[in-house]
N, C-alpha and C positions, 0 to 999 in steps of 0.2 A: 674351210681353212680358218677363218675369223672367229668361229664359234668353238673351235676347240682350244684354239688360242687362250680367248676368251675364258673360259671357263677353268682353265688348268692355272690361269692370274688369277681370277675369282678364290681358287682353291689356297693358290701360295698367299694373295692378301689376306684370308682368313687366317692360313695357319702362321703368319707372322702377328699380322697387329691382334687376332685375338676376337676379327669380327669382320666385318665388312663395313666402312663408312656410307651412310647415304647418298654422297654425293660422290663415290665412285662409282654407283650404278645408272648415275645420269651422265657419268661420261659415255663418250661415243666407243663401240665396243672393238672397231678396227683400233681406234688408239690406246686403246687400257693397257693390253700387255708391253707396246714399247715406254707408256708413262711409267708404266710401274717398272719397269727395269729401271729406266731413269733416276727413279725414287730410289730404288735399293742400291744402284752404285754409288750413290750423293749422299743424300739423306742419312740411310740405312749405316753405310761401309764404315768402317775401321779403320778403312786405309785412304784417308785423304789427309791432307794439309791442315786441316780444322780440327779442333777437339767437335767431340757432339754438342758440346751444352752451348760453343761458339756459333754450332748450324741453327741449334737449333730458336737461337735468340734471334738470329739474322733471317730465318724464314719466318717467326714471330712479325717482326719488324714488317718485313713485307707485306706479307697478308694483310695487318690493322692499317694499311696503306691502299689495300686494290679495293675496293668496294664490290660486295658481290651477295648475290640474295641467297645462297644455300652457306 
């Protein structure tokens, strides 16, 4: 069940950002497909409350804030 999941996310991350990031392949592979929905409703959509370049300043923000080795 995990691995076809898996792999059909694998497929949609590539054919949206253009590639696969390295560090979505060390995520844990039961959780990929619901982070990445997560992503694509948030992040991704059109339809929220924020312009994109507002998201996308404020996930900017956060990141240079968590410390993390990848």
């Amino acid at each position: 069940m995990y691995a076809d999941d898996y792999d059909v996310t694998i497929k949609d991350i590539q054919s949206t950002m253009g590639g696969v990031p390295s560090f979505v392949k060390q995520f844990p592979k039961a959780g990929l497909p619901g982070a990445w929905a997560e992503v694509k409703a948030i992040e991704l959509s059109d339809k929220t409350a924020l312009p994109p370049k507002v998201r996308s300043l404020i996930s900017l923000a956060v990141v240079a804030q968590i410390p993390c080795n990848y």
